[in-house]
C-alpha positions in Angstrom: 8.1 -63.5 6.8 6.9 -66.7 8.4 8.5 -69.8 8.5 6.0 -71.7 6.6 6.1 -69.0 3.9 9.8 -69.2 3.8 9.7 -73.0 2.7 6.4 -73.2 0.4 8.8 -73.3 -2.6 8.7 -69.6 -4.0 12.0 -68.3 -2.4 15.6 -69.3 -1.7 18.7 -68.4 0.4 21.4 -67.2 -0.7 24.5 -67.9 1.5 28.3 -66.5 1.7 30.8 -67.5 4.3 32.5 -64.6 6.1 35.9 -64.8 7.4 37.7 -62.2 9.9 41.3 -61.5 9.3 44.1 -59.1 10.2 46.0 -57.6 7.0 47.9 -54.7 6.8 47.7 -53.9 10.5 43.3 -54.1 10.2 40.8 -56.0 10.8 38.5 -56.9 8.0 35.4 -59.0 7.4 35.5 -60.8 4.0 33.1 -62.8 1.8 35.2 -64.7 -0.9 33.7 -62.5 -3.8 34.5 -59.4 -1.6 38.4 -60.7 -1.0 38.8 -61.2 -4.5 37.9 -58.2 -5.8 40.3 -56.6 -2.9 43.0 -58.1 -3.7 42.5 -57.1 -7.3 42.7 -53.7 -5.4 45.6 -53.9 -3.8 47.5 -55.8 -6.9 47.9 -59.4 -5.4 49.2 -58.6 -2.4 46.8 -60.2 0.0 46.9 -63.7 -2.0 50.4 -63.5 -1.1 50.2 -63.0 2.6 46.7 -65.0 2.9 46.4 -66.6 0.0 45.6 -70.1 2.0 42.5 -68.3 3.5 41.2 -65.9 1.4 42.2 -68.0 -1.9 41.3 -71.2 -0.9 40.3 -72.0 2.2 37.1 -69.2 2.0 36.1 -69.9 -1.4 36.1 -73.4 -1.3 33.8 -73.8 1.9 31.0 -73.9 0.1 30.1 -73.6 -4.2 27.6 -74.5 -6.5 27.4 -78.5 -7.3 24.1 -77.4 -9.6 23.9 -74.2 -11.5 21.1 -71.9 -10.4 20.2 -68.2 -9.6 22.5 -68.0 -12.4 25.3 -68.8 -10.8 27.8 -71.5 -12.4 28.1 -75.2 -10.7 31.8 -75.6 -9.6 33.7 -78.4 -11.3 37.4 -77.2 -10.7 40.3 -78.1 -8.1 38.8 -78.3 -4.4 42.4 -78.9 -2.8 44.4 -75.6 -4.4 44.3 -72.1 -4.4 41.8 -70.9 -6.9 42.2 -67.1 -8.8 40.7 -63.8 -8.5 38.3 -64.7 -11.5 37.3 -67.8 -10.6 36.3 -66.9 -7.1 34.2 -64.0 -8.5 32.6 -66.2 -11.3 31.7 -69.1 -9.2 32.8 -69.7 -5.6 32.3 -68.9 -2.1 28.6 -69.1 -2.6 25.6 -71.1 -2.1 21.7 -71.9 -2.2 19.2 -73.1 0.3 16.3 -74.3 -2.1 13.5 -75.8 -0.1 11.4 -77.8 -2.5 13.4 -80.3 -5.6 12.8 -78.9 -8.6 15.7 -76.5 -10.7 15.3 -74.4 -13.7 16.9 -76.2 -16.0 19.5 -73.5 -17.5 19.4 -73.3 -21.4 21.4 -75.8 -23.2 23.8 -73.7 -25.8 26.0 -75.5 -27.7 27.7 -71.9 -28.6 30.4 -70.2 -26.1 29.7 -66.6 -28.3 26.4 -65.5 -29.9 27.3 -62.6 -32.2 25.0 -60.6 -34.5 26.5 -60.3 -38.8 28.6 -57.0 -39.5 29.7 -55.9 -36.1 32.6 -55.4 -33.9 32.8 -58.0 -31.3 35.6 -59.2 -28.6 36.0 -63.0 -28.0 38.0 -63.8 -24.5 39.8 -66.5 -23.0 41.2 -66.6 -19.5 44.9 -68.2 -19.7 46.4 -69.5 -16.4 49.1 -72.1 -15.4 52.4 -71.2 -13.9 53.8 -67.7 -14.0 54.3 -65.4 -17.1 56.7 -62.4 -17.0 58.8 -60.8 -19.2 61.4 -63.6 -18.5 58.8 -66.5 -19.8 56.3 -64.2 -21.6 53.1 -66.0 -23.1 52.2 -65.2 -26.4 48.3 -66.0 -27.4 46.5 -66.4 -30.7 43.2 -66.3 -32.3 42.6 -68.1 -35.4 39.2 -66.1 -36.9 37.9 -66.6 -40.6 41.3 -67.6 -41.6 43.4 -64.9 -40.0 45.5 -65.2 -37.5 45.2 -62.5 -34.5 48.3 -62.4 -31.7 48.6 -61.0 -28.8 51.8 -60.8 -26.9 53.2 -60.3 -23.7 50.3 -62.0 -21.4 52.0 -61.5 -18.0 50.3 -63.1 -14.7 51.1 -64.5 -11.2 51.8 -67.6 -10.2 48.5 -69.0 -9.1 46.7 -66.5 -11.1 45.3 -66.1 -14.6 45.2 -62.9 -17.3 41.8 -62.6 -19.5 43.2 -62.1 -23.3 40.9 -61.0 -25.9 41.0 -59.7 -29.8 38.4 -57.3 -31.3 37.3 -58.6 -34.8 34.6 -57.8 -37.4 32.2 -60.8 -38.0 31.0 -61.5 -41.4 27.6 -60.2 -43.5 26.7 -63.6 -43.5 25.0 -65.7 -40.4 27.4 -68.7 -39.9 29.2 -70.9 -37.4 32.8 -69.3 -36.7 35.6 -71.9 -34.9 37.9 -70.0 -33.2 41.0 -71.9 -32.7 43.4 -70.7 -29.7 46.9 -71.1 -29.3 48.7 -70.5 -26.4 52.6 -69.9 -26.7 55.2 -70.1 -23.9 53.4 -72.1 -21.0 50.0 -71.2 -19.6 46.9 -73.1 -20.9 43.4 -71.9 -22.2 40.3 -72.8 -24.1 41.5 -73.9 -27.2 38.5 -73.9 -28.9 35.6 -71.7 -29.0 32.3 -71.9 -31.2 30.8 -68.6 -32.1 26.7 -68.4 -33.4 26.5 -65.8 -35.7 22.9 -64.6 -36.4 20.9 -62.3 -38.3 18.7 -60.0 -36.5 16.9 -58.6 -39.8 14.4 -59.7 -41.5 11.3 -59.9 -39.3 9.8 -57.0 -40.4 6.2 -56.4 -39.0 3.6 -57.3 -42.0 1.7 -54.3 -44.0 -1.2 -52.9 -41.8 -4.1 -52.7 -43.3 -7.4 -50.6 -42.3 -9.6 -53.3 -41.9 -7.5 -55.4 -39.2 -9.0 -56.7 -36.3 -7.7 -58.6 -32.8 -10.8 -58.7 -31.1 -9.6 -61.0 -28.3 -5.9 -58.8 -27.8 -5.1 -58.4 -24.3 -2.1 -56.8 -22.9 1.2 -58.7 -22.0 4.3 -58.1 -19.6 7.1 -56.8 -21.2 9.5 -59.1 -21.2 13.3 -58.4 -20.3 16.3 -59.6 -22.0 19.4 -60.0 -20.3 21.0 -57.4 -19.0 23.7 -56.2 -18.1 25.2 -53.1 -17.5 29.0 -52.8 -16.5 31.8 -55.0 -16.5 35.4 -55.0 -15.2 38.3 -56.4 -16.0 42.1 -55.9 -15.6 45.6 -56.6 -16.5 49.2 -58.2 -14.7 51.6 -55.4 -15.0 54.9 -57.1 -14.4 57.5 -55.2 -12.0 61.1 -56.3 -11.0 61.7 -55.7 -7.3 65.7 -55.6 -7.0 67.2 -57.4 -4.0 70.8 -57.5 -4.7 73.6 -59.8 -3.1 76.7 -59.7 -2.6 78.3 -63.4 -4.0 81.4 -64.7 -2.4 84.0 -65.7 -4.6 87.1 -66.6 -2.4 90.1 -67.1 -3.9 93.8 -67.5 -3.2 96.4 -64.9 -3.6 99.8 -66.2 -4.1 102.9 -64.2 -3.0 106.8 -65.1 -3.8 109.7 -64.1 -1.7 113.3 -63.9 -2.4 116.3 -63.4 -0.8 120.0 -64.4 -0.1 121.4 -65.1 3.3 124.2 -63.9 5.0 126.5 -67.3 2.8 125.0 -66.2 0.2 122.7 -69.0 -0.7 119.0 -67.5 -2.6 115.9 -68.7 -1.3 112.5 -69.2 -2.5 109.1 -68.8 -0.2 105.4 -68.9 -1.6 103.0 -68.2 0.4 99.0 -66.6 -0.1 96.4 -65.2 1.3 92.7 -65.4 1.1 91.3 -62.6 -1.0 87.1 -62.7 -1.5 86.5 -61.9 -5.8 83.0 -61.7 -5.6 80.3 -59.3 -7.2 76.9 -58.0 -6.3 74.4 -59.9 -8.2 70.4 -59.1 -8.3 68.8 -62.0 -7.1 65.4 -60.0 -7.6 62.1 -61.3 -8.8 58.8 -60.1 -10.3 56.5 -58.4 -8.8 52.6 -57.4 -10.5 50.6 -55.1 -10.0 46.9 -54.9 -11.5 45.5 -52.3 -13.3 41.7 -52.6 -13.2 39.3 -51.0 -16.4 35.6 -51.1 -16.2 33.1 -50.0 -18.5 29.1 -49.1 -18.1 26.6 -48.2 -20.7 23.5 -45.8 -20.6 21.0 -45.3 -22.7 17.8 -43.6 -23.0 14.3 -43.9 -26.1 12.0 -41.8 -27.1 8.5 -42.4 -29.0 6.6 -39.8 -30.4 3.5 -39.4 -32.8 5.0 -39.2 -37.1 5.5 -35.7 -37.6 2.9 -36.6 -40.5 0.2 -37.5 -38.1 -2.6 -34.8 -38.9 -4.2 -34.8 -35.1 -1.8 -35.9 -32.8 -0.1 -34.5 -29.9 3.7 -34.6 -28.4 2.8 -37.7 -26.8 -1.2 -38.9 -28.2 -1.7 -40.2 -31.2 -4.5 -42.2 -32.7 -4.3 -45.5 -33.6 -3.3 -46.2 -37.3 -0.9 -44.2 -37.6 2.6 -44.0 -37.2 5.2 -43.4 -34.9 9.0 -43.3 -34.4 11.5 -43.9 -32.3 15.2 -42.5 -31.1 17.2 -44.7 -28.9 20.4 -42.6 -27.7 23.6 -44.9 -26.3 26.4 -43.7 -24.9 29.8 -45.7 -23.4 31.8 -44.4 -20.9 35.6 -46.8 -20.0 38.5 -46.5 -18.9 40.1 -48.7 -21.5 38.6 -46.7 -25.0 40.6 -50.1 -27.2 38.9 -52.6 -25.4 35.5 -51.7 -25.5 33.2 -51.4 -28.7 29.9 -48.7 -29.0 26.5 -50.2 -28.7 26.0 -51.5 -32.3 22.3 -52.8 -32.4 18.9 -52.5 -31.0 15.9 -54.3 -31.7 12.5 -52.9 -30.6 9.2 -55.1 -30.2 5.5 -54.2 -30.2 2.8 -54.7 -27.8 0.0 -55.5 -30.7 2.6 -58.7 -31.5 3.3 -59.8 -28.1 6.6 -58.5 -28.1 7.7 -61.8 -30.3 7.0 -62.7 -33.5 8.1 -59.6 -35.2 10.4 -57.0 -34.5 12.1 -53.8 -36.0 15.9 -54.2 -36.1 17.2 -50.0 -35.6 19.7 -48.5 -38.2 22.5 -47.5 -36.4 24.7 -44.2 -36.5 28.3 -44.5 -34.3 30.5 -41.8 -33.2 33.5 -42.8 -31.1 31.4 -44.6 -27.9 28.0 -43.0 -28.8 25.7 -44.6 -30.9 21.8 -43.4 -32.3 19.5 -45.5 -33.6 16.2 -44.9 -35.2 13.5 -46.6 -37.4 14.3 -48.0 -40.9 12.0 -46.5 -44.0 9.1 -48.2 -43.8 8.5 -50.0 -47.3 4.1 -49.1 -46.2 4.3 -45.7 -45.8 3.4 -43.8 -48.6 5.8 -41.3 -47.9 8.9 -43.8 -47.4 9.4 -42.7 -43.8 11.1 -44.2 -40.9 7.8 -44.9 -38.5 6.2 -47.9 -37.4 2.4 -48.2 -38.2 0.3 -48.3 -34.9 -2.7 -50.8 -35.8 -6.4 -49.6 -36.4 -7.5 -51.8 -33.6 -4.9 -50.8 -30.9 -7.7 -50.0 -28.0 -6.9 -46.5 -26.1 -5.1 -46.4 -23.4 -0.6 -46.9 -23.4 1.2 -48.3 -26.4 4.5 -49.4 -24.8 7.3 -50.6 -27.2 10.0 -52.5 -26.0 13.5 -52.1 -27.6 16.5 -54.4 -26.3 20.3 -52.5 -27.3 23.1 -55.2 -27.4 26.2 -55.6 -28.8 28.8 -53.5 -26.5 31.7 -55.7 -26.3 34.1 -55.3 -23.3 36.4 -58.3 -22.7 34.3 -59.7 -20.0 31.5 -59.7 -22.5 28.5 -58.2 -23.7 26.7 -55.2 -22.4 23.0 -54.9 -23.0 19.9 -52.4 -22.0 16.2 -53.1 -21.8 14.7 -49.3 -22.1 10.8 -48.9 -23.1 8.7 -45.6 -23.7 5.4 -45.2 -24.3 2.7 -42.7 -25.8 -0.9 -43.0 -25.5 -3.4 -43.7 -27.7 -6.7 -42.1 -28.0 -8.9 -42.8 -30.6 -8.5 -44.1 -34.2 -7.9 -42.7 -37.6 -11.0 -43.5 -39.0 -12.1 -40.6 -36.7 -10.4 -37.7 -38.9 -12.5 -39.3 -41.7 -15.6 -37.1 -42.9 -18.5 -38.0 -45.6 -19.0 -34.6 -47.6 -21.4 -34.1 -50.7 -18.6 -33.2 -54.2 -19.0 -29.7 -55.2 
């Protein structure tokens, strides 16, 4: 690429300081990202020996001022060591830009966009100080009036632990306050402001045989976000004995008696030093950190209606129906933390992939989950298929289905997945004029 091709405004650098270091009796090369995630690896232990470099020092050369890429602007401490999430999230990274103008991320009043009648997980990262089981933090989640706790949040000092609670949201789209309280020391978000939002309701309208779009053309299917793992972990607290012997000195008196030879008695106290003491463990805690992930997979299928008189496995003509079969399956290594894909929306190409959409009904099984068409009030024979319009030209019909709602603690995970069948023809085609008998 040439230089003048570089700067004319369509691309930008990404940049990530490296630093070199001996640990452990090796050399490494580090970017901040890649020395956090390490020392999530190796349970804390190379914040403790180079913490000032690899915690604070690296990360802190160089962060985000203005968010873009997607990446967060940096607003915390530029002076102290900064934690494994934090570093990950937001630091040790930066962005050459060579013309003025930034996309202007999308204001959202809302920490948590949920969807009615489905299992979600809401997440705060506590930090402050150090918990263990001799100053244990204790965090709770006010939801809807209940009252959700969860115990024995353990973490380094210097560090944080992500806490989280799995609830079920309501039937009914609302704004849900989630009130936190943390217990013991620490501090986290004490507030957080969930959108929940109905995804019904925007049913395609009746198709009728005389529609026309003469001036349709083809879009880009668009893409949601997307994301398809996550990790996460937990402080496992550990005491490391180191015991010491304490000195307790102390004098031992001794009294002699006797008589000499005229008979007078005599008295003589004397002592000796003689050490009391104990062994005492003069230990500390130690964590290790047990790290879960989770990734979700996913495949759809379109074919013709079964009902469809002339098509194919994968041709149809337009006007009639199809359906659909979206398959999702979630593999972790933390089953309680982690929900099953719970919806999926699909959208059409003859709307523009907005307007309208189909929300899926949903069957789960432990981590899988199937969705398919709803029964379509239009069809005659109540069946779960999705009408194809009369004007669709030939050529691919491409819908475009988005599955959401997989909760893990460090949030959502979500698939974009198409399929497509052609179309050839219309129905008007198995149609026939015949003189009555």
């Amino acid at each position: 690429m040439d230089f003048d091709t570089l700067i004319n405004g369509d691309y930008k650098i990404i940049i990530e300081p490296i630093a070199y270091l001996n640990y452990d009796g090796q050399q490494f090369a580090m970017t901040a990202t890649e020395a956090a995630l390490y020392d999530q690896v190796v349970s804390g232990d190379l914040r403790y020996w180079m913490g000032s470099l690899t915690h604070q020092n690296l990360p802190l050369a160089i962060f985000l001022e203005e968010a873009d890429l997607g990446y967060p602007a940096w607003s915390g401490s530029t002076t102290s060591k900064v934690s494994n999430e934090q570093i990950i999230s937001s630091l040790g990274i930066g962005i050459v830009r060579f013309n003025d103008e930034v996309e202007e991320p999308e204001v959202d009043e809302f920490d948590y966009e949920y969807r009615v009648d489905t299992d979600v997980i809401t997440s705060v990262e506590v930090s402050g100080g150090q918990s263990d089981p001799d100053n244990p933090v204790t965090v709770q989640f006010v939801i809807e009036g209940s009252t959700y706790t969860v115990s024995n949040v353990y973490y380094p000092d210097g560090d944080s632990q992500l806490v989280w609670v799995r609830w079920h949201t309501p039937d009914e789209p609302c704004v849900c306050t989630i009130q936190v309280r943390v217990l013991g020391g620490g501090t986290a978000q004490s507030t957080i402001t969930a959108n929940i939002v109905d995804l019904d309701g925007n049913d395609p309208p009746n198709p009728v045989a005389d529609d026309r779009n003469d001036t349709f053309s083809l879009v880009s299917i668009p893409e949601k976000e997307e994301v398809t793992s996550a990790s996460w972990g937990i402080w496992s607290p550990w005491w490391q004995e180191n015991w010491v012997w304490v000195e307790n000195w102390e004098k031992c008196w001794h009294t002699d008696r006797w008589t000499d030879s005229e008979g007078k008695s005599h008295t003589d106290r004397w002592y000796h030093w003689v050490d009391n003491g104990w062994w005492e463990d003069q230990g500390w805690w130690e964590f290790d950190y047990n790290a879960y992930t989770a990734s979700l997979t996913a495949t759809m299928v379109i074919t013709p209606d079964s009902l469809s008189p002339t098509a194919s496995s994968s041709t149809l003509k337009s006007g009639y129906g199809i359906q659909q079969s979206v398959t999702a399956s979630v593999s972790t290594t933390q089953s309680a933390a982690v929900t099953a894909a719970q919806n999926a929306v699909t959208y059409f190409p003859e709307f523009n992939y907005e307007g309208f959409w189909r929300l899926l009904d949903r069957s789960i099984s432990g981590k899988r989950s199937t969705f398919t068409f709803k029964d379509n009030p239009y069809s005659t024979y109540n069946r779960p298929t999705h009408f194809t319009p009369i004007w669709y030209p030939d050529g691919s019909y491409t819908p475009y289905t988005w599955l959401l709602d997989c909760w893990t603690p460090a949030g959502m995970l979500s698939l974009n997945l198409t399929d497509s069948i052609r179309i050839s023809g219309d129905l008007w085609e198995d149609w026939h004029i015949a003189p009555t008998n």
